[in-house]
C-alpha positions in Angstrom: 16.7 4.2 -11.8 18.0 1.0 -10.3 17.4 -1.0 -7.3 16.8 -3.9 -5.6 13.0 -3.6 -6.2 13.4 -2.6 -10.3 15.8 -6.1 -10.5 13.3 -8.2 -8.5 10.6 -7.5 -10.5 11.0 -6.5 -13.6 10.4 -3.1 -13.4 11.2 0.2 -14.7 10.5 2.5 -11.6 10.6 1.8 -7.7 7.0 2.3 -7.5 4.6 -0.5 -6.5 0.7 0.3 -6.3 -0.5 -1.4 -3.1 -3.6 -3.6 -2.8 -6.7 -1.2 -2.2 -10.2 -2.9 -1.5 -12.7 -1.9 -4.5 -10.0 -0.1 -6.1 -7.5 -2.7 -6.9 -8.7 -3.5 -10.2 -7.7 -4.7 -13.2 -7.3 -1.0 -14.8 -5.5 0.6 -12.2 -3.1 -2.3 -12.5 -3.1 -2.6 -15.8 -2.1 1.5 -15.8 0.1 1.3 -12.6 2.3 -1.5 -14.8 2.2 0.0 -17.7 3.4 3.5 -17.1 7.0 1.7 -15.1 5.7 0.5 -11.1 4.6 -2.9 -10.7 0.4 -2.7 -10.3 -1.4 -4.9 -7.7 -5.1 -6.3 -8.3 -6.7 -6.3 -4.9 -7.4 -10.6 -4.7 -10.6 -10.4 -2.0 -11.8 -7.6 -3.6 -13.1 -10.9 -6.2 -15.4 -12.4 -3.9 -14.7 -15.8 -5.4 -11.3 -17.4 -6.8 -12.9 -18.1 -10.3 -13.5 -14.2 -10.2 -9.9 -13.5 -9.6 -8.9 -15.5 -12.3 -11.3 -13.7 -14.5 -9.5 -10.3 -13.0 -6.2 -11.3 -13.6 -6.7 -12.4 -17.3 -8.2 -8.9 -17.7 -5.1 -7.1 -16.6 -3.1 -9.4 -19.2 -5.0 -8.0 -22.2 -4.2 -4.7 -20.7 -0.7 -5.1 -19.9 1.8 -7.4 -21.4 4.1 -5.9 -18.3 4.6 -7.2 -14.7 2.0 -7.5 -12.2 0.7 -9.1 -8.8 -1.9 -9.7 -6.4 -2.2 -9.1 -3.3 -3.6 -11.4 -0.5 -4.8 -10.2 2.9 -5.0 -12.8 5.9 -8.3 -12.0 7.9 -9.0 -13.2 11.1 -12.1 -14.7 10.2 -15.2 -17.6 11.4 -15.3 -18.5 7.6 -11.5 -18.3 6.2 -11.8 -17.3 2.4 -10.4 -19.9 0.7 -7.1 -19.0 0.1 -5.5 -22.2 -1.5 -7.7 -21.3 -4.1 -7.1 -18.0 -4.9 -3.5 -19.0 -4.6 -4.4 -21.7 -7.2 -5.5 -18.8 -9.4 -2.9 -16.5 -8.7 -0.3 -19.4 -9.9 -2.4 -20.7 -12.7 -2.8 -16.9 -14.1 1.3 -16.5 -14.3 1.5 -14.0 -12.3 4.9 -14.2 -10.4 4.2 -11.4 -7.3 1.9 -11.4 -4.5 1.6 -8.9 -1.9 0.7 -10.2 1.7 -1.0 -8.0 4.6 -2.6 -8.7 7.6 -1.6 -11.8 9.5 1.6 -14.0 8.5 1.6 -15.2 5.4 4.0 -18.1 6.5 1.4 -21.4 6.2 1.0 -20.3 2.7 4.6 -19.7 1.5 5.4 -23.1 0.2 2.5 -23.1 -2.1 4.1 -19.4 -3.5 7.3 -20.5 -3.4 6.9 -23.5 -5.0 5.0 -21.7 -7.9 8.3 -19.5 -7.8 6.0 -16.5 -6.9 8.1 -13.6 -4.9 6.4 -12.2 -1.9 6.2 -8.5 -0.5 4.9 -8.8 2.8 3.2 -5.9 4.7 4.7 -4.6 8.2 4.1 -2.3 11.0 6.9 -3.1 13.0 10.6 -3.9 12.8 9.6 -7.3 14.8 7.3 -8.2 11.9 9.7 -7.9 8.8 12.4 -10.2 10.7 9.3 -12.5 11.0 9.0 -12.0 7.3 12.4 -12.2 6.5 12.6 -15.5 8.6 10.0 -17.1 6.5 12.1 -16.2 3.3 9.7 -13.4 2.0 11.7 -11.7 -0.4 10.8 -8.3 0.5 9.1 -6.3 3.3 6.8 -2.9 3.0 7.3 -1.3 6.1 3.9 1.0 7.1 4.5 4.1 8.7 1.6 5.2 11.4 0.7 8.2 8.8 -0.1 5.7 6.4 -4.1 4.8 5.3 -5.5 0.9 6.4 -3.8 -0.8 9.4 -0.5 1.1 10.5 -0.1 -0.6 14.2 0.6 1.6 16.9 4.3 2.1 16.7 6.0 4.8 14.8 6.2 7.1 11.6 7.2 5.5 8.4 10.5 7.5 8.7 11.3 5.9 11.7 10.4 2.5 11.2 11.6 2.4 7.9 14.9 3.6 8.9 15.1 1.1 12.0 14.6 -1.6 9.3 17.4 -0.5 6.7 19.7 0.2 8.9 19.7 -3.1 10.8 18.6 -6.1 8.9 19.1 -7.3 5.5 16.3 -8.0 3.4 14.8 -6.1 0.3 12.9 -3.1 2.0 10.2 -0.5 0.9 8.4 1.9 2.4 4.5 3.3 2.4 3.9 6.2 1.8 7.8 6.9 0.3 10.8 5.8 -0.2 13.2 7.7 2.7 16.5 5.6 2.0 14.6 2.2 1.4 14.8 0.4 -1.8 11.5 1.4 -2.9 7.9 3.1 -2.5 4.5 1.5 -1.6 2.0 3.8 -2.5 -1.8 3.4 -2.1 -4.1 6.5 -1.3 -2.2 8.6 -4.3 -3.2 6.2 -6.5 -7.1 6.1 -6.0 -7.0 10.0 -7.1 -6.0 9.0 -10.5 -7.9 9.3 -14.2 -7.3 5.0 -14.3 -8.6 4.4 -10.9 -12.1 2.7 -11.1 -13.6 4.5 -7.7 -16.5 6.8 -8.0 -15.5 10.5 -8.9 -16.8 11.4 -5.6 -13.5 9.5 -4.3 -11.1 11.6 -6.0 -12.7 14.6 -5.4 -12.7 14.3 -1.7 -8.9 13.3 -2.0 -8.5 16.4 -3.9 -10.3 18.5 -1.1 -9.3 17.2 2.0 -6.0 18.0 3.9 -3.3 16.2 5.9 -5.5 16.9 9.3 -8.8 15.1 7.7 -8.0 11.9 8.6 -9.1 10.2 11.5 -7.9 6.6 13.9 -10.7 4.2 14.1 -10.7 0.7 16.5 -7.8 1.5 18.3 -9.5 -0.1 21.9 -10.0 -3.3 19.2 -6.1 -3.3 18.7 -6.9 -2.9 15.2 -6.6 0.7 14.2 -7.3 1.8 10.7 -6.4 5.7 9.4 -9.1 7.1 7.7 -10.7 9.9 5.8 -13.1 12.0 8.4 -17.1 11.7 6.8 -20.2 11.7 9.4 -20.0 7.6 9.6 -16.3 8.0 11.0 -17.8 10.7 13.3 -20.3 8.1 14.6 -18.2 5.5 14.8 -16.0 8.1 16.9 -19.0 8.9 19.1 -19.7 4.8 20.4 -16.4 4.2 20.5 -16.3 6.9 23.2 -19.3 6.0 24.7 -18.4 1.7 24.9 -14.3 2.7 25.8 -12.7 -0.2 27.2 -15.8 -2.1 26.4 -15.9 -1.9 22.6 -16.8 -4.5 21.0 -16.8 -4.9 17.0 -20.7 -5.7 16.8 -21.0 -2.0 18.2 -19.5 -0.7 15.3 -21.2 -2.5 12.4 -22.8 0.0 10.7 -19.8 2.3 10.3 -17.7 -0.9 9.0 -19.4 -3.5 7.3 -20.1 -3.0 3.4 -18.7 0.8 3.1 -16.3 -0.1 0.1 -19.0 -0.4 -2.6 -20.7 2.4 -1.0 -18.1 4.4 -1.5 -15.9 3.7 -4.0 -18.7 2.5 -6.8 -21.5 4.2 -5.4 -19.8 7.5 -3.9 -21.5 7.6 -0.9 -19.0 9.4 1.4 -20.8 9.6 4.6 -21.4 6.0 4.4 -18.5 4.7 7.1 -14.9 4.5 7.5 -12.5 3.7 4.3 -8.7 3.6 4.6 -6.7 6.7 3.5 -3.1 8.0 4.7 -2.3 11.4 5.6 -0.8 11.7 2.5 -4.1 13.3 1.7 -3.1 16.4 2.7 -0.5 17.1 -0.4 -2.9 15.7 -3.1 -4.8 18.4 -5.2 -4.9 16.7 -9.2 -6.6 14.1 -10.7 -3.7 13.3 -13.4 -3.2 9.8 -15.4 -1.4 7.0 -13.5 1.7 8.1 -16.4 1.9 11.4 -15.9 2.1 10.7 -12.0 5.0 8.3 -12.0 6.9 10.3 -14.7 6.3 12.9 -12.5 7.5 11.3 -9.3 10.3 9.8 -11.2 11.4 13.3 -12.6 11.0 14.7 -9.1 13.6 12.4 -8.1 15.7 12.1 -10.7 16.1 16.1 -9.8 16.7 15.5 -6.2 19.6 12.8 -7.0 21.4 14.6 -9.6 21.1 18.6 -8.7 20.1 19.1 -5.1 22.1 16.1 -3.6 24.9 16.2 -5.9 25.1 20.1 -4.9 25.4 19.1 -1.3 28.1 16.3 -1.9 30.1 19.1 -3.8 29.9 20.9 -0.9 31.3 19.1 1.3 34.3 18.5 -0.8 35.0 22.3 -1.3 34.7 22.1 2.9 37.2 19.5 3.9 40.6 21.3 3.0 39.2 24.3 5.3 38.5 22.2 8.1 41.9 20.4 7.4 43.9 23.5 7.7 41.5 24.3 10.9 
C-alpha cells in the first residue's frame, strides 16, 4: 500500500508507532520498523542525551530499517536540554522525529537543517495549520478517544476529517486512519510480545474494555485519558474535592514517577498512565509482525472486496436511476 506517509519515509505500511513514555524503546522500535511501520524510540524516556544516543545505536543493530524519535516540549522550571538531544538525534542518522506537546517551531531549523522530517502531534485543526505554517512535514491529528493529551475538542473522526478535507499537508490520524494518509497508533502497541512493559501492562490491556478509561486534569487544561486503577480513582476523588481550585501539587502522588512503576515494575494501582479507548477492542498479546500483517491484511480486504463491492454497486444503479 501506497501513500503519502509510505513515500515520506521509507516505509512499507502506513503505520507509525507513536512515542510512549517507558515503552518507547529500542525493541519495540526495532520490531515496529522491522515488520513495515516506521518505530519511534520515546527521546525523554533517556533521562540524558548521551543515553539517547546510546538508545538509538541500539535500535540500529536491531534494525537496518527506518526509524525516529520523538521529542515532547514540556512546560517545565528546568527545560530538558533539547539542543542536545537534537544533537543526538542528528548525530545518530536518524532522519524522523515526532513532536508533541508545545510547538516545536524554535527547534525546526536545527531539524531541518539536519534534513530531519517532522510529524508533529495535534488536537485541533488550529494546531496542524500552526504546524503546517512552520513547514512540519506532516501532522497527527489526536482524536479525544485517544490515550495521553487529546485537548478538549472532538473525536478523531471528526477532527481528522476537518483536517483532510480542508488544508493540505501530509495527515495521519491516532488511533486510525479514517481517510487520512496514515495511522498513529500507540496503546495497541504496548500489548505486544516486543513491547518492553511489565506483563502486568498487557494483561490489563487485554482485560479492560472501551469504558475503563478515565479523563484526569481537565480543571488544569491539561487532560490526559487514562486506564481506571485505584491511583486514577484518588486522583478522581481531590480533583472533586479542590474543583476550580486544583492545583498540580495536589495531585502529585497520582502523577509523578507512575511510568516505571508501571510499566517496569507493574504496579497498576500506582497512578494515572496514558491509554486510549482503544482498549476496549484489544484481547491478544501477538508479535509486533503478526499485528501489522494483520492490520494490513484487514485492509487490504476492506479496499479490494467490501469497497470495491460497493463501487460496483453503484455502477449497476446509475442506468435505473437514469431511466427514473
Amino acid at each position: 500500500m501506497k501513500t503519502a506517509i509510505t513515500e515520506m519515509f521509507g516505509i512499507e505500511h502506513p503505520i507509525i508507532q507513536g512515542g510512549m513514555h517507558y515503552v518507547g524503546f529500542a525493541e519495540l522500535a526495532a520490531a515496529v520498523s522491522n515488520a513495515g511501520g516506521l518505530g519511534i524510540i520515546t527521546g525523554l524516556t533517556q533521562k540524558t542525551p548521551e543515553l539517547l544516543a546510546k538508545e538509538i545505536a541500539r535500535c540500529r543493530d536491531m534494525t537496518d530499517k527506518p526509524f525516529g524519535v520523538n521529542l515532547t516540549f514540556l512546560p517545565s522550571f528546568s527545560a530538558p536540554p533539547y539542543p542536545e538531544y537534537i544533537a543526538a538525534i542528528r548525530e545518530g542518522g536518524v532522519k524522523v522525529v515526532e513532536t508533541a506537546g508545545r510547538s516545536p517551531e524554535q527547534h525546526m531549523p536545527a531539524l531541518q537543517a539536519a534534513g530531519i522530517k517532522v510529524i508533529h502531534k495535534c488536537t485541533s485543526v488550529r494546531h496542524s495549520l500552526k504546524a503546517e505554517k512552520i513547514s512540519c512535514d506532516a501532522v497527527s491529528v489526536d482524536g479525544f478517544e485517544c490515550g495521553g493529551h487529546p485537548g478538549e475538542r472532538a473525536p478523531r473522526m471528526i477532527e481528522g476529517r476537518r483536517r483532510k478535507a480542508k488544508y493540505g499537508v501530509v495527515t495521519m490520524c491516532i488511533g486510525g486512519g479514517m481517510g487520512a494518509a496514515g495511522m498513529n497508533m500507540g496503546t495497541r502497541f504496548i500489548a505486544t510480545k516486543e513491547a518492553p512493559v511489565h506483563p502486568n501492562v498487557k494483561n490489563a490491556l487485554v482485560e479492560a474494555t472501551e469504558l475503563d478509561t478515565r479523563l484526569v486534569m481537565r480543571a488544569l487544561r491539561n487532560t490526559e485519558r487514562v486506564l481506571k486503577n485505584k491511583g486514577v480513582d484518588q486522583l478522581l476523588e481531590v480533583e472533586r474535592e479542590k474543583g476550580g481550585t486544583l492545583k498540580i501539587e495536589d495531585i502529585h502522588d497520582q502523577m509523578a514517577g507512575v511510568y516505571p512503576k508501571v510499566m517496569i515494575d507493574g504496579d497498576m494501582d500506582a497512578g494515572a498512565w496514558s491509554c486510549g479507548m482503544v482498549v476496549g477492542p484489544i484481547n491478544d498479546v501477538p508479535t509486533v509482525k503478526e499485528l501489522i500483517d494483520r492490520i494490513m491484511a484487514d485492509a487490504e480486504a476492506i479496499i479490494r472486496k467490501r469497497l470495491t463491492g460497493f463501487l460496483d454497486g453503484v455502477e449497476v444503479l446509475k442506468p435505473a436511476r437514469a431511466v427514473a
